[in-house]
C-alpha positions in Angstrom: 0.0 0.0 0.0 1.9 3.0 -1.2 1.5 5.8 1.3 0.3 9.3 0.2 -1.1 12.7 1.8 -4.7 12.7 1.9 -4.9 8.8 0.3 -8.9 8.1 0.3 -8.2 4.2 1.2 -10.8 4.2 3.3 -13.0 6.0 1.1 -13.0 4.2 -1.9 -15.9 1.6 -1.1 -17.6 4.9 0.1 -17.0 6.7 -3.4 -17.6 3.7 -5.5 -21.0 2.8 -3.6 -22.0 6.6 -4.7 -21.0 6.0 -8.5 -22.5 2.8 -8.6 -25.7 4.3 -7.2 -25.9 6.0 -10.6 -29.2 5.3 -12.5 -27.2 3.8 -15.9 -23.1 4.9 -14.9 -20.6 3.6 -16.6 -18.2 5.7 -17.3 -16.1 7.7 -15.1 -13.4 10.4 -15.2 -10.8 10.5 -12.3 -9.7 13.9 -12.6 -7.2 14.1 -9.7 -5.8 10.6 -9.7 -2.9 10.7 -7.6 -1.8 7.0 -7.0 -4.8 5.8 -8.8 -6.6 4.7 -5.9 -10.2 5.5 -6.3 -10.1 4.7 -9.7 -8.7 1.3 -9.5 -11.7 1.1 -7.3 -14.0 2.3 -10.0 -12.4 0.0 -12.5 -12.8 -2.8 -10.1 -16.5 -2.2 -10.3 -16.8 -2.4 -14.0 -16.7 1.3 -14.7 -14.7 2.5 -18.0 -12.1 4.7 -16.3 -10.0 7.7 -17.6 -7.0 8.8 -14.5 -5.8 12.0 -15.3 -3.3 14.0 -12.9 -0.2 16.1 -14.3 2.2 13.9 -11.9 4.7 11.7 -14.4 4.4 9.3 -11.3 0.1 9.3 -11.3 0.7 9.0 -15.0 2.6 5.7 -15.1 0.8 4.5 -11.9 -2.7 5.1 -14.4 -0.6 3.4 -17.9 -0.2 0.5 -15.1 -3.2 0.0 -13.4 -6.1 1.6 -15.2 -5.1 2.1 -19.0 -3.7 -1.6 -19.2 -5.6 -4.5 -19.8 -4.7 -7.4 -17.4 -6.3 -10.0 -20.1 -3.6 -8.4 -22.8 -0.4 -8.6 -20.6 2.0 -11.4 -21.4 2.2 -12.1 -17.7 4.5 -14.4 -18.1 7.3 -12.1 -19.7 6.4 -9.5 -17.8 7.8 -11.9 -14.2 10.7 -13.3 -16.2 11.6 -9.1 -16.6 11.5 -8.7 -13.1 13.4 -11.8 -12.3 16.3 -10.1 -14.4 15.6 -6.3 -12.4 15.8 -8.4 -9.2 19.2 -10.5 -10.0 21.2 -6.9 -10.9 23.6 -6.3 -8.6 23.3 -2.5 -7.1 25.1 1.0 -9.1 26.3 3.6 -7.6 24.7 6.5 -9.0 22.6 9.8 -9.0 19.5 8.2 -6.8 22.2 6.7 -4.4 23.8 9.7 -4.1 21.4 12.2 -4.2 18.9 10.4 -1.7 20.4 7.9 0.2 23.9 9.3 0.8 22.7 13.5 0.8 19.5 12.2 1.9 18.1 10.1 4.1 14.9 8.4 1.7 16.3 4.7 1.4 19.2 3.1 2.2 22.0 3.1 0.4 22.4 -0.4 -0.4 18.9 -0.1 -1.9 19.5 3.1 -3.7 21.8 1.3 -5.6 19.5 -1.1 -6.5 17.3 1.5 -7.6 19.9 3.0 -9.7 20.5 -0.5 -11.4 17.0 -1.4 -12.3 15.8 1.9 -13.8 18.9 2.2 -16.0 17.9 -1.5 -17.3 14.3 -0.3 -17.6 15.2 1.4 -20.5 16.5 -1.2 -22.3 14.7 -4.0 -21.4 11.2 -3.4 -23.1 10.0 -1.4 -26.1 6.6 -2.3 -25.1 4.8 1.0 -23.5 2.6 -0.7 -21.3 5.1 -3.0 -20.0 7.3 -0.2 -18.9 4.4 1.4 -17.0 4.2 -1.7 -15.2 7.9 -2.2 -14.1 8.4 1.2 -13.4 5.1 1.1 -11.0 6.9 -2.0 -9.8 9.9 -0.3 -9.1 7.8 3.1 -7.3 6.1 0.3 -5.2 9.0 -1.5 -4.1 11.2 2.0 -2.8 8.1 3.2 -1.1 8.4 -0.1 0.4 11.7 0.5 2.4 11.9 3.9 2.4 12.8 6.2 5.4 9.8 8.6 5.5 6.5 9.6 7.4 5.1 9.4 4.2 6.5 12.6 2.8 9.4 13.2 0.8 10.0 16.7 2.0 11.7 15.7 5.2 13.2 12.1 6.8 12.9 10.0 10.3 15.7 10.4 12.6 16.8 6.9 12.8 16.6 4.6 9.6 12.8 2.8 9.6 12.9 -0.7 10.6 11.2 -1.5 7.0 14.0 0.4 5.4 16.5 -2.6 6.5 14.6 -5.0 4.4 16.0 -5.6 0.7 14.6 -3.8 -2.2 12.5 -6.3 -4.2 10.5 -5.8 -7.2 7.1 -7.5 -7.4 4.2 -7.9 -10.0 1.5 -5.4 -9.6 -1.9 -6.6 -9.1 -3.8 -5.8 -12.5 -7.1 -5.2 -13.5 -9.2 -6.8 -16.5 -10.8 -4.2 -18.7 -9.7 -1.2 -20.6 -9.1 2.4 -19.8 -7.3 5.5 -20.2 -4.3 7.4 -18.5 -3.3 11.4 -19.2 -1.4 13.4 -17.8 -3.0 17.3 -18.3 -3.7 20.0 -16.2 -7.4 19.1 -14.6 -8.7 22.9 -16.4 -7.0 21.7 -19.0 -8.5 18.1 -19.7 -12.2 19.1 -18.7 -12.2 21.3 -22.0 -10.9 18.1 -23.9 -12.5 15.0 -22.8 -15.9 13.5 -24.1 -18.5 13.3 -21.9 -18.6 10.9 -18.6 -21.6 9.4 -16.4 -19.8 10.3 -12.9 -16.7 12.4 -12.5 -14.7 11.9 -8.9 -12.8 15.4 -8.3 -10.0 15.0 -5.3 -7.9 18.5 -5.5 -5.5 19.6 -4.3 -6.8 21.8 -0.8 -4.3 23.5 0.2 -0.5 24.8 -0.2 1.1 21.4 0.5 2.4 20.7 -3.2 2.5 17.2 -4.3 4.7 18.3 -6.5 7.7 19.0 -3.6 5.7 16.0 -1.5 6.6 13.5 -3.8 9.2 14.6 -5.3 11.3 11.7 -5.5 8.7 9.6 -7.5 8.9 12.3 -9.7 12.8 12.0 -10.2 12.3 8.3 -10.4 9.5 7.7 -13.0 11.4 10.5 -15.0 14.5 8.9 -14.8 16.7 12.0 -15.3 19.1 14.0 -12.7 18.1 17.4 -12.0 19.6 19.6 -9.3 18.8 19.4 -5.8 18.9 21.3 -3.0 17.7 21.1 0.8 17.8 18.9 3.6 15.0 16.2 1.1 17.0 17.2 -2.1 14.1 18.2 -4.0 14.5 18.7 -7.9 15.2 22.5 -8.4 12.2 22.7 -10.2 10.3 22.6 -6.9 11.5 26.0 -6.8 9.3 26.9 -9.5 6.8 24.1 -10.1 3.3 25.8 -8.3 0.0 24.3 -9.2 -3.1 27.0 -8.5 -4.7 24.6 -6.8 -1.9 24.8 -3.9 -3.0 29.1 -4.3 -4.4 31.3 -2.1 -6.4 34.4 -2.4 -9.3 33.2 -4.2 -6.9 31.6 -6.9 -7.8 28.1 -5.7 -11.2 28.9 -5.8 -11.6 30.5 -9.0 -9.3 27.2 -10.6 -12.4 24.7 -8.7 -14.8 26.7 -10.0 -13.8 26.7 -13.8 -12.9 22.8 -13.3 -16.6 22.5 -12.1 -18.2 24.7 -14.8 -16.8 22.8 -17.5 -16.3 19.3 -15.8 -18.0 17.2 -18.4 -20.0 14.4 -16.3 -23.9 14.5 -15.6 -23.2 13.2 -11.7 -20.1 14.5 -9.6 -18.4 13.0 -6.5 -15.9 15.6 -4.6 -13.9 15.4 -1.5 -12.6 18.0 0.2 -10.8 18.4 3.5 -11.7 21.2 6.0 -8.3 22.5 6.1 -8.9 23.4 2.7 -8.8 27.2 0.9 -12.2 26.5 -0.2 -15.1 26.9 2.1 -17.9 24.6 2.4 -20.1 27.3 1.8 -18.3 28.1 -1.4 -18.3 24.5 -2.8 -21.7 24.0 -1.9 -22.4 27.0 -4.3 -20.5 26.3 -6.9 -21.6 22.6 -7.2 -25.7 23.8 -7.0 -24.7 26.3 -9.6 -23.3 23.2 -12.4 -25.6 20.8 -11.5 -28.5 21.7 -9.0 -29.1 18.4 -6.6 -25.9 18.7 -4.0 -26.1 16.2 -1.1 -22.8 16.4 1.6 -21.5 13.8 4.3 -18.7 14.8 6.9 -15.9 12.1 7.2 -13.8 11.9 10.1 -10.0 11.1 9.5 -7.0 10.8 10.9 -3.7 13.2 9.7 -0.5 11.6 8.4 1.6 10.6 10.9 4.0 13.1 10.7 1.4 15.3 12.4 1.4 12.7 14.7 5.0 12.3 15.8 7.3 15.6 14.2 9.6 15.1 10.9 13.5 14.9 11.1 16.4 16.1 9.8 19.4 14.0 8.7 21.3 15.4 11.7 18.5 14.9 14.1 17.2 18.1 14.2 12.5 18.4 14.3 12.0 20.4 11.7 8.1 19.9 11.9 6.2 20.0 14.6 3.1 18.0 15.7 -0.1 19.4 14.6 -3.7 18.2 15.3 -4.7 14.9 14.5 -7.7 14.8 13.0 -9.8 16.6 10.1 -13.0 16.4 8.8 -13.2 14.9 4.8 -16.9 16.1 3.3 -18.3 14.3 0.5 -20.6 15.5 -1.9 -22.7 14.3 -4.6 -24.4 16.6 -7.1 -26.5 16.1 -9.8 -30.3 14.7 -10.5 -31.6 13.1 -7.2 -27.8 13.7 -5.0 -29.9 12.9 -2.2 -31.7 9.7 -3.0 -28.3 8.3 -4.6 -26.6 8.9 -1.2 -29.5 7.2 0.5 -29.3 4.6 -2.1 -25.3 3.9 -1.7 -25.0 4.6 1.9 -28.3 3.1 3.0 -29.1 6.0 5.1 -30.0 9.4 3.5 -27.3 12.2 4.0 -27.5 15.6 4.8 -29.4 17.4 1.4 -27.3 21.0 0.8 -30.7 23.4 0.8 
């Protein structure tokens, strides 16, 4: 389970029970993808899926996971491939210097694996969709033993017990049926894409970029060797990479709202966290403006767990604090009958937005 700032795990059967409660869905546009969570979740359910998110990382996660057709991978050459990435000994190189030896992300015995098997990446396939799938492999497997809370932006103190373990690549678990990956600024693909039954909106809420967050999933699905600076080593592209979304003063809000006029689905599902730029008030609004119907749920849930516990230095040092531990998540519906398709996917009727 790859961990990730605001991941709606325990959201999904939530979120799918809502699209599914659809008179007639089948299709449905993830606009926000991230790690491709809640869309695997629609694809699971038989929904025709298109993952969009401007992350190179949500992109190849999506090329793995929602574009690909389990039924159409050669399974069996796509293991033997692995087998190879898992028998190369370990290179020193720019990953193993830049965050295991500068930084504190894995360790450096696994950097070096790291370094090894995306160099042979490369070279190993021509096939598209089989490189989606090793390099999600590969994402996977160094989130696996990494050194984090979670974030890239900072590191634990001591080395993670989990980070000890040895770097190993594994098959990702696929899914039968067809979809569609892009990677396109969300104002962007709503003027472009052909009209969906449901779309499931996830922005960004506040000025925590996942740009900087994730930044080393960035530098590894790229597979190139920017600068870096700071105590993480983020890309120096950081510097300058800002997405509106992360805005404030009204610039988040105006973005959601012309992402919401033009959004092209009959139905919308959107969470939102109440540490968000956004009121409540204002989303309400804006959704009753597109689509009329607007029915809302608060969620409880819990912070990361650097929140929980402070983030570290590589010499030691806290340099983040413990905040609060909980938010609230709200979900809403909007479109014909919001209401009665809460009620109908939650068995109880949620709170109608007057």
């Amino acid at each position: 389970m790859i961990k990730y700032l605001g991941s709606k795990r325990k959201l999904v059967p939530r979120i799918v029970g809502l699209a599914q409660a659809i008179p007639g869905a089948r299709t449905a546009l993830d606009l926000f993808t991230g790690t491709t969570r809640v869309a695997q979740g629609l694809k699971r359910a038989g929904f025709m899926v298109t993952a969009n998110d401007l992350a190179s990382y949500s992109e190849v996660l999506a090329q793995a996971y929602i574009a690909a057709d389990a039924r159409a991978v050669d399974v069996a050459a796509v293991e033997a491939m692995l087998a190879e990435l898992n028998a190369l000994p370990g290179v020193r190189g720019y990953f193993t210097r830049t965050f295991c030896e500068d930084a504190r992300y894995v360790q450096p015995a696994n950097g070096m694996r790291v370094d090894a098997i995306r160099g042979r990446i490369e070279t190993i396939t021509a096939d598209a969709t089989e490189r989606a799938i090793l390099l999600a492999a590969l994402l996977e497997a160094t989130d696996r033993v990494d050194s984090t809370t979670g974030l890239q932006m900072a590191y634990l103190k001591q080395w993670s017990a989990r980070s000890h373990r040895p770097l190993r690549l594994r098959l990702p678990i696929l899914l039968d049926g067809a979809g569609r990956a892009l990677r396109l600024d969300a104002r962007e693909a709503v003027t472009l894409l052909g009209q969906y039954d449901v779309a499931y909106l996830d922005p960004p809420y506040n000025q925590h970029s996942y740009y900087r967050n994730y930044h080393v999933w960035e530098t590894l699905v790229r597979g190139d060797a920017p600068p870096a600076y700071g105590v993480a080593r983020k890309r120096e592209d950081c510097r300058t990479t800002r997405s509106v979304f992360n805005a404030r003063a009204g610039a988040a809000e105006r973005a959601l709202g012309e992402v919401l006029a033009a959004v092209p689905a009959r139905h919308v599902i959107l969470s939102f966290s109440d540490e968000g730029f956004v009121s409540l008030d204002a989303l309400r609004a804006m959704l009753q403006a597109r689509f009329g119907d607007v029915a809302a749920v608060p969620v409880p849930s819990k912070r990361y767990v650097g929140a929980k516990i402070g983030i570290y230095s590589t010499d030691g040092s806290l340099v983040g604090a413990p905040g609060h531990l909980m938010n609230t998540e709200w979900l809403f519906v909007a479109g014909p009958d919001a209401a009665g398709i809460s009620a109908r996917a939650d068995g109880v009727a949620l709170a109608e937005v007057a």
